[in-house]
TORRO-513973 format. One record per residue: residue number from 1; x, y, z of N, C-alpha, C in turn. Coordinates in nm, 3 decimals, m for minus. Example, Ala and Ser with C-alpha at 12.3 -4.5 7.8 and 13.67 -1.06 7.14 Angstrom:
<lodrens>
{n = 1, n_x = 1.319, n_y = m0.569, n_z = 0.780, ca_x = 1.230, ca_y = m0.450, ca_z = 0.780, c_x = 1.320, c_y = m0.330, c_z = 0.780}
{n = 2, n_x = 1.285, n_y = m0.225, n_z = 0.708, ca_x = 1.367, ca_y = m0.106, ca_z = 0.714, c_x = 1.290, c_y = 0.003, c_z = 0.787}
</lodrens>
This chain:
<lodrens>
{n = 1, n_x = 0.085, n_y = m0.117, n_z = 0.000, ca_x = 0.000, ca_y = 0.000, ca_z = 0.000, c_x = 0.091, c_y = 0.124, c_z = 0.000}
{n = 2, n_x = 0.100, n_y = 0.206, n_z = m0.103, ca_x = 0.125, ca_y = 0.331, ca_z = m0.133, c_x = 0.075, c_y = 0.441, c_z = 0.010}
{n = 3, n_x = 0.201, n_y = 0.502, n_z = 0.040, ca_x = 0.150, ca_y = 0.620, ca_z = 0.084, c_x = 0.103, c_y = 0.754, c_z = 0.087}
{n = 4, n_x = 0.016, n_y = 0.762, n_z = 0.145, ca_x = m0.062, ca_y = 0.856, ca_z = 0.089, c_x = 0.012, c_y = 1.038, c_z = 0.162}
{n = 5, n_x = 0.002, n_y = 1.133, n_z = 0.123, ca_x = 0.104, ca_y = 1.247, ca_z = 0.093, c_x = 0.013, c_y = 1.388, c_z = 0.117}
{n = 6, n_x = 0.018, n_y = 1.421, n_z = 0.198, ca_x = m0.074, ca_y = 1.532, ca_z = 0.205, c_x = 0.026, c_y = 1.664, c_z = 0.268}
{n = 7, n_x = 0.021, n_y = 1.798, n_z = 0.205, ca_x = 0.103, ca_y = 1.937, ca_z = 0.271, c_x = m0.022, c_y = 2.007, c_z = 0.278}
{n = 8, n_x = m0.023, n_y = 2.099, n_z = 0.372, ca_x = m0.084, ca_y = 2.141, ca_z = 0.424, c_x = m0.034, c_y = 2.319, c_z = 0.292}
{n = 9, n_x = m0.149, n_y = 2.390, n_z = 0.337, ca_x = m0.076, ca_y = 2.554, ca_z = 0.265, c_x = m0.002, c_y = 2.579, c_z = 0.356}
{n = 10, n_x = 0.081, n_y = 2.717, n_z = 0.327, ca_x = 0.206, ca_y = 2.771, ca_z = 0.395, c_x = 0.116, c_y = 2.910, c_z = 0.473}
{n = 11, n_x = 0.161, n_y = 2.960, n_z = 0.559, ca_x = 0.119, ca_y = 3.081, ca_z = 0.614, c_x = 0.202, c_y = 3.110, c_z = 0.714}
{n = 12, n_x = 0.175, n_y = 3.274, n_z = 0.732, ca_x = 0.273, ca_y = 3.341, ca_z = 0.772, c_x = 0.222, c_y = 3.368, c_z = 0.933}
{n = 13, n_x = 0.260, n_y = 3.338, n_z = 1.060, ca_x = 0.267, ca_y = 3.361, ca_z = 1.207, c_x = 0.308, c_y = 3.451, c_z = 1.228}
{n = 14, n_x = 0.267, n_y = 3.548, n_z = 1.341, ca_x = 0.338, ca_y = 3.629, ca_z = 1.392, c_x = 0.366, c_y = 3.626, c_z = 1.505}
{n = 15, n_x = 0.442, n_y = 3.521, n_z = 1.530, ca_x = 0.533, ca_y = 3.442, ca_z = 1.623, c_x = 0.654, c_y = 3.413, c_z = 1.538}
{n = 16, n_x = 0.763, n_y = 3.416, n_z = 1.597, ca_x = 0.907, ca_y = 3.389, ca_z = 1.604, c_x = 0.934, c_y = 3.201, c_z = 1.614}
{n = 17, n_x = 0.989, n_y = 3.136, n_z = 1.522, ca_x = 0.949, ca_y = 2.985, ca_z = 1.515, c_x = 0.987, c_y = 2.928, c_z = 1.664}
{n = 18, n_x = 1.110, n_y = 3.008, n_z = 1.733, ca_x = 1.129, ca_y = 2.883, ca_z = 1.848, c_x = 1.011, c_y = 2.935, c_z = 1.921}
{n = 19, n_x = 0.906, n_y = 3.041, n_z = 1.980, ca_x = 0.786, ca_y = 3.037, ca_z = 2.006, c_x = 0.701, c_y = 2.916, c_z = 1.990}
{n = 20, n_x = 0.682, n_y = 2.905, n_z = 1.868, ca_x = 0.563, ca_y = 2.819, ca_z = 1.782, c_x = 0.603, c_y = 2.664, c_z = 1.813}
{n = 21, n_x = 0.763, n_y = 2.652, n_z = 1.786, ca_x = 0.801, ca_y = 2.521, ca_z = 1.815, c_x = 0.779, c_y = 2.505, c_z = 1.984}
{n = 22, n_x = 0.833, n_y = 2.570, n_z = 2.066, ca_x = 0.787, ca_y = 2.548, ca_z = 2.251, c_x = 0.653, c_y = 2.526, c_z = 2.316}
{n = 23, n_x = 0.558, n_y = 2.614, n_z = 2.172, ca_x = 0.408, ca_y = 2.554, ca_z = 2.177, c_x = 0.365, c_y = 2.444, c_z = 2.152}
{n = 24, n_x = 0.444, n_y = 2.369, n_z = 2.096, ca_x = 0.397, ca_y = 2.241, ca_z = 2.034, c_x = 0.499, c_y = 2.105, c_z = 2.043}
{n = 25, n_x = 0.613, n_y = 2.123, n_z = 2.112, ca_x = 0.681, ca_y = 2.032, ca_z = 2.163, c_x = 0.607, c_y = 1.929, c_z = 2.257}
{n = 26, n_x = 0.522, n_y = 2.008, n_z = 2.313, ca_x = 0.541, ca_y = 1.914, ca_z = 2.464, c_x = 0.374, c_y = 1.870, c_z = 2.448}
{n = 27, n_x = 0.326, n_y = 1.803, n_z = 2.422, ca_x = 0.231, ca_y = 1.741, ca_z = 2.410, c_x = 0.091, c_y = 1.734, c_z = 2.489}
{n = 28, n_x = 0.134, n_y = 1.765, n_z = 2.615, ca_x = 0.028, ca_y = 1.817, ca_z = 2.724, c_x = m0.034, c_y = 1.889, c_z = 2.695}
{n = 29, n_x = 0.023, n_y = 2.049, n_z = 2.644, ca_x = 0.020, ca_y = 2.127, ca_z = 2.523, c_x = m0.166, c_y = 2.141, c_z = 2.442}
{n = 30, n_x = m0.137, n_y = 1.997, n_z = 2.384, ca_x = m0.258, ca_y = 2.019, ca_z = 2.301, c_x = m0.395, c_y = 1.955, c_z = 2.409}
{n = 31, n_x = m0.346, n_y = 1.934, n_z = 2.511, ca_x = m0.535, ca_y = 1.936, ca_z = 2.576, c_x = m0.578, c_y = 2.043, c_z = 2.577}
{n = 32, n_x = m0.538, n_y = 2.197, n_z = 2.616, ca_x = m0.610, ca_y = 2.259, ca_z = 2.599, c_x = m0.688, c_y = 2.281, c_z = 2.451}
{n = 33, n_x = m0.653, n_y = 2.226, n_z = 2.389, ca_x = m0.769, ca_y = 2.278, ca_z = 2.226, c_x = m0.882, c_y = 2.217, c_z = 2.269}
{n = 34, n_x = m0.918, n_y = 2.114, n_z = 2.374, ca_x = m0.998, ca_y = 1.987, ca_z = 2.375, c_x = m1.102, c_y = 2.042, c_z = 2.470}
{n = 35, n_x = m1.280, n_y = 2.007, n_z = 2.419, ca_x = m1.314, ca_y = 2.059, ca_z = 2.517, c_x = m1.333, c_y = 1.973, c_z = 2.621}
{n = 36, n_x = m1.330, n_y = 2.049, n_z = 2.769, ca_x = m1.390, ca_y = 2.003, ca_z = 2.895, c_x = m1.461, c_y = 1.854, c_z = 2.926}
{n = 37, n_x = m1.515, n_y = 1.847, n_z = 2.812, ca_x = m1.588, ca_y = 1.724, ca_z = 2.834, c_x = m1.486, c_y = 1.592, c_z = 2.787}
{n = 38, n_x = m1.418, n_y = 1.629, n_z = 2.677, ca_x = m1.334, ca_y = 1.518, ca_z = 2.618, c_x = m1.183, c_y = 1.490, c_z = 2.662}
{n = 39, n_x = m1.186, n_y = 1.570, n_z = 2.777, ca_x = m1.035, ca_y = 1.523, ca_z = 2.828, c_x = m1.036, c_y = 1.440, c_z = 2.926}
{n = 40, n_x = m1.147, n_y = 1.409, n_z = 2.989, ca_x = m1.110, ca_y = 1.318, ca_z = 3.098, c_x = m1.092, c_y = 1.189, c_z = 3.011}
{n = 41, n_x = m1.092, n_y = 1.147, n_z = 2.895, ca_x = m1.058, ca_y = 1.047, ca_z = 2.813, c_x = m0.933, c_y = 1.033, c_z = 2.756}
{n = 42, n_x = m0.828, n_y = 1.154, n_z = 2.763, ca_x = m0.773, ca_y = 1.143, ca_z = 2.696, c_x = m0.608, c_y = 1.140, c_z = 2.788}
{n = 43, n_x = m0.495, n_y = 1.093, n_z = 2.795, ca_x = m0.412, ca_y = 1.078, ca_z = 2.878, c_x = m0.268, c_y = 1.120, c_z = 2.771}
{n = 44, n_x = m0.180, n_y = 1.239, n_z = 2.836, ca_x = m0.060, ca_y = 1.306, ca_z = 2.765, c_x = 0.033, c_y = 1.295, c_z = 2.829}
{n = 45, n_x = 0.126, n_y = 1.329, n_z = 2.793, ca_x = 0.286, ca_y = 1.332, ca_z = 2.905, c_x = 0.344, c_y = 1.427, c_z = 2.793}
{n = 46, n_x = 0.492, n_y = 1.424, n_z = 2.826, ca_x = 0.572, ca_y = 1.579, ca_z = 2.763, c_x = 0.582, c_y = 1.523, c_z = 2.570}
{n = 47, n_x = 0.616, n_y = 1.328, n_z = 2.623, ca_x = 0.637, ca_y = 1.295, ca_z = 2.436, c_x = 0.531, c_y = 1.213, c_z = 2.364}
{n = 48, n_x = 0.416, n_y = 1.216, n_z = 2.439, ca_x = 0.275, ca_y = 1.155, ca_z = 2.412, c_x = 0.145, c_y = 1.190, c_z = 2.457}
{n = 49, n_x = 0.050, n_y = 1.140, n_z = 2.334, ca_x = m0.077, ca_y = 1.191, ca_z = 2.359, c_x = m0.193, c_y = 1.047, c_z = 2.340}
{n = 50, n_x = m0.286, n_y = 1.019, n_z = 2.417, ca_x = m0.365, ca_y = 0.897, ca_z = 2.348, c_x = m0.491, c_y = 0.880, c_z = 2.423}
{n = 51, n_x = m0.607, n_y = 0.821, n_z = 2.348, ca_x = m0.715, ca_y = 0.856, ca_z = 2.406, c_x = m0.813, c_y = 0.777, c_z = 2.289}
{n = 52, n_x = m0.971, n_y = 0.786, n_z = 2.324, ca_x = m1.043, ca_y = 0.748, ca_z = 2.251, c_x = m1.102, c_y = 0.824, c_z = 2.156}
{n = 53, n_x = m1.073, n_y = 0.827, n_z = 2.012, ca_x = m1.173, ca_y = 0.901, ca_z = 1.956, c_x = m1.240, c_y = 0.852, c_z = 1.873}
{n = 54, n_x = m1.365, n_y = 0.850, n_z = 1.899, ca_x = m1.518, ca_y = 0.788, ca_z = 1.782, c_x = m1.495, c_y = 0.674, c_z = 1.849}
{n = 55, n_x = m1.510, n_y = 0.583, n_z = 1.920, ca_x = m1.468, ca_y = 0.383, ca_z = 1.982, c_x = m1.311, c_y = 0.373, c_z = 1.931}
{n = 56, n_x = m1.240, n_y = 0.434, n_z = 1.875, ca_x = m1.079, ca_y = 0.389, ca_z = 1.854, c_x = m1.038, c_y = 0.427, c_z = 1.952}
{n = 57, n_x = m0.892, n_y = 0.352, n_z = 1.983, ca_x = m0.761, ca_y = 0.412, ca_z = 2.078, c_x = m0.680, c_y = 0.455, c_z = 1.933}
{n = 58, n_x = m0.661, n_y = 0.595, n_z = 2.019, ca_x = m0.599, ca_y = 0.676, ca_z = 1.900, c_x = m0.441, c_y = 0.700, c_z = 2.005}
{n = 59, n_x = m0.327, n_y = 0.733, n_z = 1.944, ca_x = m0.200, ca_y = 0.745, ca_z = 1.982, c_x = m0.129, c_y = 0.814, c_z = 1.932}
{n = 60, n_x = m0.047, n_y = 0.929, n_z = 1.991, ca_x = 0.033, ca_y = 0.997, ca_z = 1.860, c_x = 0.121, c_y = 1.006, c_z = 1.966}
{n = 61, n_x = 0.274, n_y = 1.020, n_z = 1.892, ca_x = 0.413, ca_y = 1.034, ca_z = 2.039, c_x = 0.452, c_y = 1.119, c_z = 1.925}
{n = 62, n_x = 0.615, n_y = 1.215, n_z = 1.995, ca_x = 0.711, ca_y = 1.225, ca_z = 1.901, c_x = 0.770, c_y = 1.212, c_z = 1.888}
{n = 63, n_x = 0.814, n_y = 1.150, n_z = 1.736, ca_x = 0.944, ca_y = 1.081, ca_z = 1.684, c_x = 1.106, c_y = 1.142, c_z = 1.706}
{n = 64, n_x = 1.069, n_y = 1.275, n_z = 1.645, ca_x = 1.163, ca_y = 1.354, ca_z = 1.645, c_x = 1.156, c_y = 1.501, c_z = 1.688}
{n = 65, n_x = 1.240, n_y = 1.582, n_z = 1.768, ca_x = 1.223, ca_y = 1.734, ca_z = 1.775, c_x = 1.397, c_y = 1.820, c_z = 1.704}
{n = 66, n_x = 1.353, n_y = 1.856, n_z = 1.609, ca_x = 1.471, ca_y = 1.918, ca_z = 1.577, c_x = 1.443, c_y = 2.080, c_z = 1.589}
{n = 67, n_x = 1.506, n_y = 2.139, n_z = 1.721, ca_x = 1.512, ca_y = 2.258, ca_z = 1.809, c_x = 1.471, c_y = 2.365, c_z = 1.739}
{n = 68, n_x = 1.290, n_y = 2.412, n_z = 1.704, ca_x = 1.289, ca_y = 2.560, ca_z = 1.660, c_x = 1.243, c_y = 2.578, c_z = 1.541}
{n = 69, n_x = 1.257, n_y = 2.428, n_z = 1.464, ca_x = 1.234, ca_y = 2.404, ca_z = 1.317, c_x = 1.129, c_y = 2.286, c_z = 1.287}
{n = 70, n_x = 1.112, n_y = 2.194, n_z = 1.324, ca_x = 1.069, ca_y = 2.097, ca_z = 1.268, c_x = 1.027, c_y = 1.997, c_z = 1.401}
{n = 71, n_x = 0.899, n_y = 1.935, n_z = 1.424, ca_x = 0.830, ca_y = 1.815, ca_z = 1.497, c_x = 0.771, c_y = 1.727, c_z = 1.430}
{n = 72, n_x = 0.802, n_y = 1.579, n_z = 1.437, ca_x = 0.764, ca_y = 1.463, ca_z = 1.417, c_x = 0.724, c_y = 1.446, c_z = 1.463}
{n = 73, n_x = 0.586, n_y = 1.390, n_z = 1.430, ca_x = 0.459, ca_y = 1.325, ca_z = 1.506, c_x = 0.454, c_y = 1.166, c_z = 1.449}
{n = 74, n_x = 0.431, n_y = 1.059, n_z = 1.507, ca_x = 0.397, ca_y = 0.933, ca_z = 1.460, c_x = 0.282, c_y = 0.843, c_z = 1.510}
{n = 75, n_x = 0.207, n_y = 0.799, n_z = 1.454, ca_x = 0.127, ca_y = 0.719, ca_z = 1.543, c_x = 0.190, c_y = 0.654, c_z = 1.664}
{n = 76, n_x = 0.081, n_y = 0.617, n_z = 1.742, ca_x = 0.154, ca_y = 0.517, ca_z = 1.838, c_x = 0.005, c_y = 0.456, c_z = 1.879}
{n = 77, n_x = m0.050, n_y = 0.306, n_z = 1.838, ca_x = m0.159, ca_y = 0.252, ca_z = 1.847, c_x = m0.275, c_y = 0.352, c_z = 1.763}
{n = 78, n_x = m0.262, n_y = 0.287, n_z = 1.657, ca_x = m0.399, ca_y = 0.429, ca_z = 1.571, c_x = m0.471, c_y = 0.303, c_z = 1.448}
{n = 79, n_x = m0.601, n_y = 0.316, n_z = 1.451, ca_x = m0.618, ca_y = 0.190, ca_z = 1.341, c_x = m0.547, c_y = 0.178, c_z = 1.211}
{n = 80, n_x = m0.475, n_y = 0.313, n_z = 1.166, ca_x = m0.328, ca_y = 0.338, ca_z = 1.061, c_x = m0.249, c_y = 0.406, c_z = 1.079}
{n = 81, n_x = m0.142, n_y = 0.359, n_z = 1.015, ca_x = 0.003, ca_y = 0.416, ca_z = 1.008, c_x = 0.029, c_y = 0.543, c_z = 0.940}
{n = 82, n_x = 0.053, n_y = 0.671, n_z = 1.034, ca_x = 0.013, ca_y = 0.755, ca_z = 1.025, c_x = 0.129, c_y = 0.821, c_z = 1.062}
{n = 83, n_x = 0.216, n_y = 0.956, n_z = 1.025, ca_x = 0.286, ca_y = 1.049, ca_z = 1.129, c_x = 0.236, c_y = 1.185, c_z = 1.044}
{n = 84, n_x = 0.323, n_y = 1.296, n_z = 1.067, ca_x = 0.273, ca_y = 1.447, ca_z = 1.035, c_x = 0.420, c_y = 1.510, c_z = 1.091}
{n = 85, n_x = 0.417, n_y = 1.638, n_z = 1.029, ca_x = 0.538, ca_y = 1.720, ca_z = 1.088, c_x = 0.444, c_y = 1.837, c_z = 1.027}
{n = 86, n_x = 0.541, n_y = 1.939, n_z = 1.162, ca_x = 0.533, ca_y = 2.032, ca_z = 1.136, c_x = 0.635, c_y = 2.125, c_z = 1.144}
{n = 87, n_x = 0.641, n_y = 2.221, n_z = 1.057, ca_x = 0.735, ca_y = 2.322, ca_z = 1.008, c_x = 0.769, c_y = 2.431, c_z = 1.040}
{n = 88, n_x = 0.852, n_y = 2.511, n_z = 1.134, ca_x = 0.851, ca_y = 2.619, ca_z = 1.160, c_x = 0.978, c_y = 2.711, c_z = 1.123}
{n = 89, n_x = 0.907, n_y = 2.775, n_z = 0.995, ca_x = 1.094, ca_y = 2.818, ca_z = 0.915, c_x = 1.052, c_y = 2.972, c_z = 0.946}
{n = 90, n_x = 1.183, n_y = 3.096, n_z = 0.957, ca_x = 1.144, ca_y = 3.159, ca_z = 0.974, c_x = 1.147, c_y = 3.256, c_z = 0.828}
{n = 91, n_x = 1.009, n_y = 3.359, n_z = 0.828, ca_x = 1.009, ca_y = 3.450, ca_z = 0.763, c_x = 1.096, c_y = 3.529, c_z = 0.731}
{n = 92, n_x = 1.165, n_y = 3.557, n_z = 0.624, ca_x = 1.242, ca_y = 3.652, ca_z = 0.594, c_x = 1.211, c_y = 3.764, c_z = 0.640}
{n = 93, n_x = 1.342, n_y = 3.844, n_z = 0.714, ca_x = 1.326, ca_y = 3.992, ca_z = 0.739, c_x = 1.201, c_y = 4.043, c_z = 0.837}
{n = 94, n_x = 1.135, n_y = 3.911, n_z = 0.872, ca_x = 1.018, ca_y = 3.982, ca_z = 0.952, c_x = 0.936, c_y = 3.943, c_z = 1.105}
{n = 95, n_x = 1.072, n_y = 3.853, n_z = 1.127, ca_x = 1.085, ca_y = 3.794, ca_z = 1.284, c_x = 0.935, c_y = 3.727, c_z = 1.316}
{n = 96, n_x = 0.857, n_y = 3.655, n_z = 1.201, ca_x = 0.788, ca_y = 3.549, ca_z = 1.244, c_x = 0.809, c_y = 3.424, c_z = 1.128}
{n = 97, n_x = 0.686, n_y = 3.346, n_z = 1.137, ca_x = 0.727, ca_y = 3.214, ca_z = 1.083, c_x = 0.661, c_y = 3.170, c_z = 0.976}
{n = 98, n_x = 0.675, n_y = 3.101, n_z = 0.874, ca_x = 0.641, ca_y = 3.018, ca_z = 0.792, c_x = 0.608, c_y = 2.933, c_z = 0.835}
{n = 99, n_x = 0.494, n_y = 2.888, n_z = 0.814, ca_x = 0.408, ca_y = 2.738, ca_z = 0.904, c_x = 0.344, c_y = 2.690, c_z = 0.814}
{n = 100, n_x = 0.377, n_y = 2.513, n_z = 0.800, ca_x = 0.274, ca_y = 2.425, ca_z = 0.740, c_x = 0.330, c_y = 2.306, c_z = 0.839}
{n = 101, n_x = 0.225, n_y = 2.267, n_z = 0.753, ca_x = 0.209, ca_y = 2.067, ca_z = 0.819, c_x = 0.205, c_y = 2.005, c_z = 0.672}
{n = 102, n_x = 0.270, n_y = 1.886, n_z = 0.690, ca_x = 0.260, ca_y = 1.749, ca_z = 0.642, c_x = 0.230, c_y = 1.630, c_z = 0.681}
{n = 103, n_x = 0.129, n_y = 1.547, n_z = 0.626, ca_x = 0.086, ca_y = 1.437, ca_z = 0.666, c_x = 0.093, c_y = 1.309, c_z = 0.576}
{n = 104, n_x = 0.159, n_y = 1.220, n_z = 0.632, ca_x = 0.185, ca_y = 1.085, ca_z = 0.520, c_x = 0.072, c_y = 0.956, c_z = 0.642}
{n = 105, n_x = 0.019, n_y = 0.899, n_z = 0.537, ca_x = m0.074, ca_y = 0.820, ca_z = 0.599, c_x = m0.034, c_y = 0.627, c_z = 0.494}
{n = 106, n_x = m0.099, n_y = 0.529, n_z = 0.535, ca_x = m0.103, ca_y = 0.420, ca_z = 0.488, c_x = m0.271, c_y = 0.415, c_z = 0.445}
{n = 107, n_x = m0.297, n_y = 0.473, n_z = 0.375, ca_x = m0.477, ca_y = 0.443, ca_z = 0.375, c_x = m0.498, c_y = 0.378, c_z = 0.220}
{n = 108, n_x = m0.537, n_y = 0.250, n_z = 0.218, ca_x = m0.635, ca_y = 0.178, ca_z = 0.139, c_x = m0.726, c_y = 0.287, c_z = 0.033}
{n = 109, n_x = m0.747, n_y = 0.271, n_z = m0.048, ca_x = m0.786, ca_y = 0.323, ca_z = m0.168, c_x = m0.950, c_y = 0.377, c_z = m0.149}
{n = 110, n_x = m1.022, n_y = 0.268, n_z = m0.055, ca_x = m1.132, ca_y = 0.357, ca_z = 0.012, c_x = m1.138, c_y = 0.458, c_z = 0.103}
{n = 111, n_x = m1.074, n_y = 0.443, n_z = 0.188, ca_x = m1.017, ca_y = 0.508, ca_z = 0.345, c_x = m0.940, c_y = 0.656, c_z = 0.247}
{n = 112, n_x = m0.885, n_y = 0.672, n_z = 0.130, ca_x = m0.829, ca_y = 0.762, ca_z = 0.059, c_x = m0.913, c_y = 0.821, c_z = 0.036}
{n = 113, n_x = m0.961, n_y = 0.770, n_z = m0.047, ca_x = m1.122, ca_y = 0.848, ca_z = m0.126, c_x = m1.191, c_y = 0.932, c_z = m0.018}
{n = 114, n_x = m1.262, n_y = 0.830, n_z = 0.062, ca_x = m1.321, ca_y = 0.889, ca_z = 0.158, c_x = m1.243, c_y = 1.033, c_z = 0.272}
{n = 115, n_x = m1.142, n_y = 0.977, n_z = 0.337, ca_x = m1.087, ca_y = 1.100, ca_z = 0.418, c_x = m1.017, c_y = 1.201, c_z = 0.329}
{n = 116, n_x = m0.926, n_y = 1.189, n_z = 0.240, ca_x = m0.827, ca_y = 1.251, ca_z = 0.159, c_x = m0.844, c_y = 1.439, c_z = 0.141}
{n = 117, n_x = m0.943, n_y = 1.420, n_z = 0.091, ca_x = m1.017, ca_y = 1.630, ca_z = 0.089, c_x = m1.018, c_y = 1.672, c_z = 0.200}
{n = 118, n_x = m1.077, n_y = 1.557, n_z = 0.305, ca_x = m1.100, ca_y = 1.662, ca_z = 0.429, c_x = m0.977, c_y = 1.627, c_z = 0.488}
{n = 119, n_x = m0.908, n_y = 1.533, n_z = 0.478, ca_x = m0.759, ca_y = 1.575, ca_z = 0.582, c_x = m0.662, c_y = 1.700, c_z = 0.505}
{n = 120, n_x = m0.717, n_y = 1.688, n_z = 0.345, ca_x = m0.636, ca_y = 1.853, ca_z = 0.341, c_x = m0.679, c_y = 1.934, c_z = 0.408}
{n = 121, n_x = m0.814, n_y = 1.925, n_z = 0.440, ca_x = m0.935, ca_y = 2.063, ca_z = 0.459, c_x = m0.851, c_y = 2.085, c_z = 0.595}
{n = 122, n_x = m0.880, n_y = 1.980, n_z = 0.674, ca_x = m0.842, ca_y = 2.027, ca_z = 0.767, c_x = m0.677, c_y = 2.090, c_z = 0.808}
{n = 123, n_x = m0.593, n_y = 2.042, n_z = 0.783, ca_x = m0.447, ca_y = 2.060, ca_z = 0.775, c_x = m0.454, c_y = 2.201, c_z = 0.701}
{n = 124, n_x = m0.527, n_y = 2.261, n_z = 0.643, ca_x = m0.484, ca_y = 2.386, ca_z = 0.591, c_x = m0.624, c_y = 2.495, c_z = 0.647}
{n = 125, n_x = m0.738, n_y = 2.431, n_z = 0.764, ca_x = m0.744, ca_y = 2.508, ca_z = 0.838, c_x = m0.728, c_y = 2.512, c_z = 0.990}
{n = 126, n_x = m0.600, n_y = 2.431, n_z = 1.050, ca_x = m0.540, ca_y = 2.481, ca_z = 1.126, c_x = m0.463, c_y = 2.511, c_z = 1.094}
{n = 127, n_x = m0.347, n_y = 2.545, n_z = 0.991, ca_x = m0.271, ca_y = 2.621, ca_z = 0.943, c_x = m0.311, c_y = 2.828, c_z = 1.005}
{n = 128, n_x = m0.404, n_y = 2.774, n_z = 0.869, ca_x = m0.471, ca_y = 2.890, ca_z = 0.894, c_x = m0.543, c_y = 2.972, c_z = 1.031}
{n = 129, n_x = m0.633, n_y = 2.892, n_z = 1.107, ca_x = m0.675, ca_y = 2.943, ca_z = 1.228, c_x = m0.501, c_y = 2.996, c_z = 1.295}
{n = 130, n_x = m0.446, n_y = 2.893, n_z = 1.289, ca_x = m0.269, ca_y = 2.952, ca_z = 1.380, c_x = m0.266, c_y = 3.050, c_z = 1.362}
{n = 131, n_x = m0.296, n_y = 3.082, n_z = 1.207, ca_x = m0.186, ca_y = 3.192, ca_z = 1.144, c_x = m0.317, c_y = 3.336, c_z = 1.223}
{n = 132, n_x = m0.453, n_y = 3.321, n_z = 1.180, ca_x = m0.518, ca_y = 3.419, ca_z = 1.210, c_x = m0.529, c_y = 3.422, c_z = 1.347}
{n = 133, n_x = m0.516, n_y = 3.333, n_z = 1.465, ca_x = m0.455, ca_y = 3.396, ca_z = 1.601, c_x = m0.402, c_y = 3.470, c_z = 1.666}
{n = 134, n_x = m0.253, n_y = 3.448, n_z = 1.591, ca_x = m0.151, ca_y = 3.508, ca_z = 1.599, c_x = m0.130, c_y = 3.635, c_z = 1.545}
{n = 135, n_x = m0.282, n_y = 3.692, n_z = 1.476, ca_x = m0.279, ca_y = 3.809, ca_z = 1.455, c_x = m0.390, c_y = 3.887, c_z = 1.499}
{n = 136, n_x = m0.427, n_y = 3.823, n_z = 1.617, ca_x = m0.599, ca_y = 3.806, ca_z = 1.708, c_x = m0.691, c_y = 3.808, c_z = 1.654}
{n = 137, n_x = m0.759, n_y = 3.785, n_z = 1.537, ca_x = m0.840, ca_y = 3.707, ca_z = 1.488, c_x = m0.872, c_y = 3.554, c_z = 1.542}
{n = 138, n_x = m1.023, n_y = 3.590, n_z = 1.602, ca_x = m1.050, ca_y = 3.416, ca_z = 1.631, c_x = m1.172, c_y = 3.353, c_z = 1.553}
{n = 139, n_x = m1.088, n_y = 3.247, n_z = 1.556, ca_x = m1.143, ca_y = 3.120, ca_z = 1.468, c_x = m1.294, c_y = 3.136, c_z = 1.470}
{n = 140, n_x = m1.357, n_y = 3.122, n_z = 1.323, ca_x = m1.497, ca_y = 3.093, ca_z = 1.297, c_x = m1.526, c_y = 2.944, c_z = 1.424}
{n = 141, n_x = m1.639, n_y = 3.029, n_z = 1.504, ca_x = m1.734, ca_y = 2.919, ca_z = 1.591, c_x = m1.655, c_y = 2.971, c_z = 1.751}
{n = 142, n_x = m1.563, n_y = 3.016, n_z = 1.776, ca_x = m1.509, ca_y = 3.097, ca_z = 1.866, c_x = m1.577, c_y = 3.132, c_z = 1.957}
{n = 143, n_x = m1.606, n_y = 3.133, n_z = 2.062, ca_x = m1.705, ca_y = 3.153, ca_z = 2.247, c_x = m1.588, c_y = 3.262, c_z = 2.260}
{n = 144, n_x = m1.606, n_y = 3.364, n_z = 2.263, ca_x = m1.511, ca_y = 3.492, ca_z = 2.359, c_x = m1.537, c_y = 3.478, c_z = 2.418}
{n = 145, n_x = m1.657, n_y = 3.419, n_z = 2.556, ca_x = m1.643, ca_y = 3.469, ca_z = 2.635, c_x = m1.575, c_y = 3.344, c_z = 2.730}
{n = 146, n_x = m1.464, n_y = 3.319, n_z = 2.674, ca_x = m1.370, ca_y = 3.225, ca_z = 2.702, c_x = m1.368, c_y = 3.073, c_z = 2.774}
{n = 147, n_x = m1.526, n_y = 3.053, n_z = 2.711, ca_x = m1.543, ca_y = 2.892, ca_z = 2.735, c_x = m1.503, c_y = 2.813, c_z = 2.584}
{n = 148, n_x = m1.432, n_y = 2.867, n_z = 2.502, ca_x = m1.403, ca_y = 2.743, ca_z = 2.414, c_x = m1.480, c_y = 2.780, c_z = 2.282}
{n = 149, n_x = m1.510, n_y = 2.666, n_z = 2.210, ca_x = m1.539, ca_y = 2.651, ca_z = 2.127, c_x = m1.693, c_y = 2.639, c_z = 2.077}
{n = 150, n_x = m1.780, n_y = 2.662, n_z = 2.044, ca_x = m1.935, ca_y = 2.665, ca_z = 2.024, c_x = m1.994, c_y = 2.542, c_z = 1.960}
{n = 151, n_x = m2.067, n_y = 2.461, n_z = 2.044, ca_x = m2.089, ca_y = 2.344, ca_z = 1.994, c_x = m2.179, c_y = 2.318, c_z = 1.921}
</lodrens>
């Protein structure tokens, strides 16, 4: 089975990459995106994350951290073989970052079809939400009044 190859678009942060990379090293990190209700399911440490999502045990650790620039993500127990990186190069001349993601997956020719659009969709809108954060713009569906996300 061919792997399947997905980049995310590029966008510009206005954050400084070792910022962006210290945000996203440590894995604990991403419970807060999660709401309230779905974390008591889900169990992290500084180089792992894993939990149930939809009836799966889902798993992601990281493979690799190269300081400021670049995080490897890999499955770890996921119904496929799965990792992602992400990119943090910096902007020329303008002391923030160039940000994308990449995602290489093992998915079967249905499992392609079917997820393939929306794992771009999605990979290029958290790209994007990052990028419009970081310039205080918040994300379409956004609760200001700082419970999260609107269900």
């Amino acid at each position: 089975m061919a792997a399947t190859e997905i980049k995310s678009r590029h966008a510009v942060v206005s954050r400084q990459p070792y910022e962006l990379y210290m945000a996203f090293t440590d894995m604990r990190n991403f419970l807060q995106f999660l709401p309230e209700d779905r974390k008591k399911d889900i169990e992290a440490d500084y180089d792992f994350i894993r939990g149930t999502v939809q009836g799966f045990n889902v798993g992601v650790k990281v493979a690799e951290r190269v300081p400021y620039s670049r995080i490897d993500f890999q499955d770890d127990g996921a119904p496929f073989r799965f990792s992602v990186s992400m990119f943090f190069d910096p902007a020329p001349e303008t002391g923030k970052t160039d940000f994308h993601i990449e995602f290489s997956a093992e998915l079967n020719f249905m499992m392609k079809m079917v997820l393939g659009s929306k794992l771009q969709e999605a990979l290029d809108k958290m790209v994007t939400a990052l990028a419009d954060a970081s310039e205080g713009k918040m994300p379409e569906g956004f609760d200001s009044s700082g419970y999260g996300f609107i269900k």
